[in-house]
N, C-alpha and C positions, 0 to 999 in steps of 0.2 A: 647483554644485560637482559634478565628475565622482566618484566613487568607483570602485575598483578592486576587483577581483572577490574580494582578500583581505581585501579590509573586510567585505564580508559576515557572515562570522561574529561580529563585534567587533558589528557591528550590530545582528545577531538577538541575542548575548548580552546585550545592551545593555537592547534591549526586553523582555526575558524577564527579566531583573531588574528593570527598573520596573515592569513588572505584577505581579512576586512581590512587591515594595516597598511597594506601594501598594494599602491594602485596598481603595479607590472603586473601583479600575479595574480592571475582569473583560475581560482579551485571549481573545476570541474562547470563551467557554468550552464552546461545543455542541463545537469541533473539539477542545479538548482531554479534553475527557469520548470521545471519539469514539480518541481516541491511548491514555485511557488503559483500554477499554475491547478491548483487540484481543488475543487469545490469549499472543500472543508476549510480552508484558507484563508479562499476568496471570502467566504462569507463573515469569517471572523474578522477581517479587515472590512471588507463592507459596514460591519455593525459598529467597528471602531470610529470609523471615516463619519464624523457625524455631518461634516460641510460638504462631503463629495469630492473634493476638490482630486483624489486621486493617490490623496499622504496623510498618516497620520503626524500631529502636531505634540508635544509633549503635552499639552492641554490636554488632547481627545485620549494618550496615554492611560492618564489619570484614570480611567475607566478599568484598565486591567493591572493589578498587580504585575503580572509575571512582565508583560511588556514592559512596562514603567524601569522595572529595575534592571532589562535589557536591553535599556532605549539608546544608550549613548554607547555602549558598544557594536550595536548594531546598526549604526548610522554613519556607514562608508563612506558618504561624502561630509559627515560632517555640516547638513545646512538646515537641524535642527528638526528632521522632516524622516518618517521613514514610507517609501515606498512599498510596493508588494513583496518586493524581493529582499530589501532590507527587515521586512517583517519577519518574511521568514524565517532571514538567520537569528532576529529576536528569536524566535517558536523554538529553531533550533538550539540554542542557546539557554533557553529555560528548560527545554525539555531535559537536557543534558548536565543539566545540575539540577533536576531534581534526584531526591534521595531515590533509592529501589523501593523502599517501602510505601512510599506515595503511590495511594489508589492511579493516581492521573499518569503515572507512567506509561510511556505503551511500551519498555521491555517488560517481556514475563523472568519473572524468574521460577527455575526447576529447583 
């Protein structure tokens, strides 16, 4: 079966929730410790984290759109709280549904 280059996303979405879904299965986690480990990140969680505490809470959410609305898919354990690494599959997660025409994309397109 051919797929078309807007399935993509649907796809990568796809994957990224059965591995958030499913505790056995660890998708790649050296490169996501690796994603969530990179300044640009950090800091964006840092500025979320308003108590320090090390998580964001749906409360401190409330702060970023994009997060907010990939809060509860991205929160692997489920205890209302996302971590560095749970952020990140938030990041990843919004990145990956935004449209191509959105400046904030980082594909380029040719």
């Amino acid at each position: 079966m051919l797929y078309r280059m807007s399935d993509l996303p649907s796809l990568l979405l796809f994957f990224v929730a059965a591995a958030a879904g499913n505790p056995g299965l660890h998708a790649a986690p050296a490169r996501m410790q690796a994603v969530a480990d990179t300044p640009t990140l950090s800091a964006e969680f840092a500025k979320l984290d308003a108590d320090h505490d090390g998580t964001i809470s749906r409360l401190e959410a409330l702060k970023d759109p994009e997060v907010l609305r990939t809060f509860r898919r991205a929160d692997a354990n489920k205890d209302g709280r996302l971590d560095l690494r749970e952020f990140a599959t938030a990041q990843m997660l919004s990145r990956a549904e935004r449209p191509v025409s959105d400046p904030r994309s980082r594909l380029a397109t040719r």
